[in-house]
N, C-alpha and C positions, 0 to 999 in steps of 0.2 A: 406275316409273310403274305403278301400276293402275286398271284401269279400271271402272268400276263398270256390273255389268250394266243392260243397257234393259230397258224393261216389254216389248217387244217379244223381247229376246232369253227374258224371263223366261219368256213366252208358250209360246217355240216350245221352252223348255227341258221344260215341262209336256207339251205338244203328242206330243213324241217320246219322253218318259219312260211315257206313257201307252199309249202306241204299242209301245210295246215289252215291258212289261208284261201289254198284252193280247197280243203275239203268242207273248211265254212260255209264258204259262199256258197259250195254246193249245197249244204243241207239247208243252209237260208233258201236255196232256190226250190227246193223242193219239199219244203213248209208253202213258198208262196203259192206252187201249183198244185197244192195239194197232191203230192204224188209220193203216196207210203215206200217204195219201191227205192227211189234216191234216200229217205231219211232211213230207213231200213241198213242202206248198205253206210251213210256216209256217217250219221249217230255215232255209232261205236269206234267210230276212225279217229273223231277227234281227240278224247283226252287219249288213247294211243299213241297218236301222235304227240301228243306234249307231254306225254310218261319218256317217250325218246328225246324230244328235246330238252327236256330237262336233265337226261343221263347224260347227253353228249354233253352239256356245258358243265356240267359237274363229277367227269364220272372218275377224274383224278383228286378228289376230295372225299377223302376222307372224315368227314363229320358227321353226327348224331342228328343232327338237322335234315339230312336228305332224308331217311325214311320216311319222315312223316310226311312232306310232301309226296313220295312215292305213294305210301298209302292214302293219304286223302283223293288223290288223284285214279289209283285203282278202285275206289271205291267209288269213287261221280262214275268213273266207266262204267261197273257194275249197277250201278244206279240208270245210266243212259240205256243200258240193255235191257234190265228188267223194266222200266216205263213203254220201251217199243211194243210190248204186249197188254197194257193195261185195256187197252180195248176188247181185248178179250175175255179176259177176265180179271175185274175191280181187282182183285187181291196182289195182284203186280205192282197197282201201282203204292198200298200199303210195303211191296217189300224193296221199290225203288223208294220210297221215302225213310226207310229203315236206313238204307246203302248210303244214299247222303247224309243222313243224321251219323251215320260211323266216321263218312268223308270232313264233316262241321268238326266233329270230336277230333280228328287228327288234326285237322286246322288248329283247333283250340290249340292244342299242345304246342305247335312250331309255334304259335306268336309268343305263347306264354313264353317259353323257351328262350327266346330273341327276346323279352321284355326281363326277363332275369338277368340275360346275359350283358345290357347294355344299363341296368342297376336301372330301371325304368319303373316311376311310383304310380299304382294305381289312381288313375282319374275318377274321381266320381262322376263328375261334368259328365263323360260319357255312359256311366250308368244310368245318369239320368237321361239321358237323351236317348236309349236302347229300351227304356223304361216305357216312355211315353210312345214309339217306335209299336212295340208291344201289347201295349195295352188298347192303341187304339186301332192296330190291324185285328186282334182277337176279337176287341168288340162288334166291328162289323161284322166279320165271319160268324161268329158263336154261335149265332139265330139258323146259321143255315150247315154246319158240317156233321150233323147227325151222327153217326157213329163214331166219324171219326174225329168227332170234340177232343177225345185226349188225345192222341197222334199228333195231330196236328197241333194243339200249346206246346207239346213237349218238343216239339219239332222246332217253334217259333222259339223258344226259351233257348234251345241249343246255338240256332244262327244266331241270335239276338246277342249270345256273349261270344260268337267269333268274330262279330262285327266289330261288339267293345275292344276285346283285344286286339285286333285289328287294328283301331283305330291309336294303339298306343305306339304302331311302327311310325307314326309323324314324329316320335322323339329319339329316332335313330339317329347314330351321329349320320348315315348316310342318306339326306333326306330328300334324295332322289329316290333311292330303293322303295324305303319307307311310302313313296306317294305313290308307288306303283299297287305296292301290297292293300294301301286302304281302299285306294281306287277298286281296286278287284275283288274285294270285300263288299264294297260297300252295292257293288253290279250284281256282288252274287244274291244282296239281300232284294234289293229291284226285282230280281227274275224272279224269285221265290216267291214272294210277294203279289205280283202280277199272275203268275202263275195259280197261288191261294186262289184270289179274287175270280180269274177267271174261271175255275173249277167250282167254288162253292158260293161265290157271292153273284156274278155275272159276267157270265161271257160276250167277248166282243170280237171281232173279228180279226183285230190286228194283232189279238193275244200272243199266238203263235213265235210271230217275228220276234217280237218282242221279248217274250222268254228267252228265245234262243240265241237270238243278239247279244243280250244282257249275261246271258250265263257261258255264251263262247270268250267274251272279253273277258269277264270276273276271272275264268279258269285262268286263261293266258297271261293276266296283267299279275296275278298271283303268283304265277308258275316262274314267270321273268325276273317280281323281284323276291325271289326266294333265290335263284338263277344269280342275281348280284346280289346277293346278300351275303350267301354261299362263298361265292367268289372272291368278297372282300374283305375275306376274315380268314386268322391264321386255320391253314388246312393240317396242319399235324396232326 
């Protein structure tokens, strides 16, 4: 059974797309001026904002699938909030990287989920490519993240098999939905990655943007097609 959206759902589909949108651009803008003050207030807004747009487009469904997006998505927030302090003190940013390793781990779960449900056979192809992925962002880094050597593999090892899974939503029968979800995947592994580099191997100046760019889209393009994916499947 699908159900075909209301004008009303359409509404508030707009309502929070806009909403979110404007509070991107804000916090991109206030990454570019360097002004703690704007990412402060607008950080924690965004995945908020897409914890609501995902309920509004889903909230007459009834399926096992939403929580895990819920929770993935509660947990990058929690993750967004505790990194806003890491300048203060290092150990923030060890427990914003905990929060996202919980948010990677829910992920895990919805693809597999959706890779079970759609009788979908493990690729190697993509182990090996998550493999090589892996092995050679670790080896750069590994000379230089001193303490936090193991945090950081176990961290890489976690994205590394959300990406895989991830990468198995291209054999959905929907494979519109499917290009959204690897797409957002595959952004969210970019930001992380960038982000590694920039912290333990070299920072550059356009760092900033660029994580945040990369990790506003991964969220949204994730969050949408989980949003149709939801949608296109019987809701009983």
């Amino acid at each position: 059974m699908i159900i075909k959206p209301s004008k009303r759902t359409g509404a508030q589909k707009k309502f929070w797309i806009i909403l979110f949108v404007f509070v991107f651009i804000a916090e991109l803008t206030g990454i570019q001026l360097k002004n703690g003050t704007i990412q402060f207030v607008c950080k924690p807004l965004l995945m908020a904002t897409l914890i609501m747009y995902f309920l509004s487009q889903t909230k007459i469904r009834k399926i096992n699938l939403k929580k895990w997006i819920l929770a993935a998505l509660f947990f990058s927030w929690l993750g967004d909030v505790l990194l806003l302090f890491q300048e203060r003190n290092s150990f923030f940013f060890l427990l914003g990287l905990s929060a996202f390793l919980i948010a990677h781990i829910f992920y895990i779960i919805f693809f597999n989920s959706i890779r079970l449900l759609e009788n979908i056979k493990s690729n190697l192809w993509f182990l090996l490519i998550i493999v090589i992925y892996y092995s050679v962002l670790i080896t750069i880094l590994s000379p230089w993240l001193g303490d936090m050597k193991l945090p950081v593999r176990i961290y890489g090892i976690v994205i590394s098999f959300m990406f895989m899974l991830a990468m198995h939503m291209l054999f959905i029968k929907n494979k519109t939905t499917g290009r959204w979800m690897v797409v957002g995947a595959l952004l969210f592994v970019i930001s992380d990655s960038v982000l590694a580099i920039n912290k333990f191997y070299q920072s550059f100046e356009a760092a900033g943007i660029i994580i945040m760019l990369t990790y506003g889209l991964a969220q949204l393009f994730i969050t949408e097609g989980a949003i149709r994916y939801i949608r296109s499947i019987n809701s009983n």
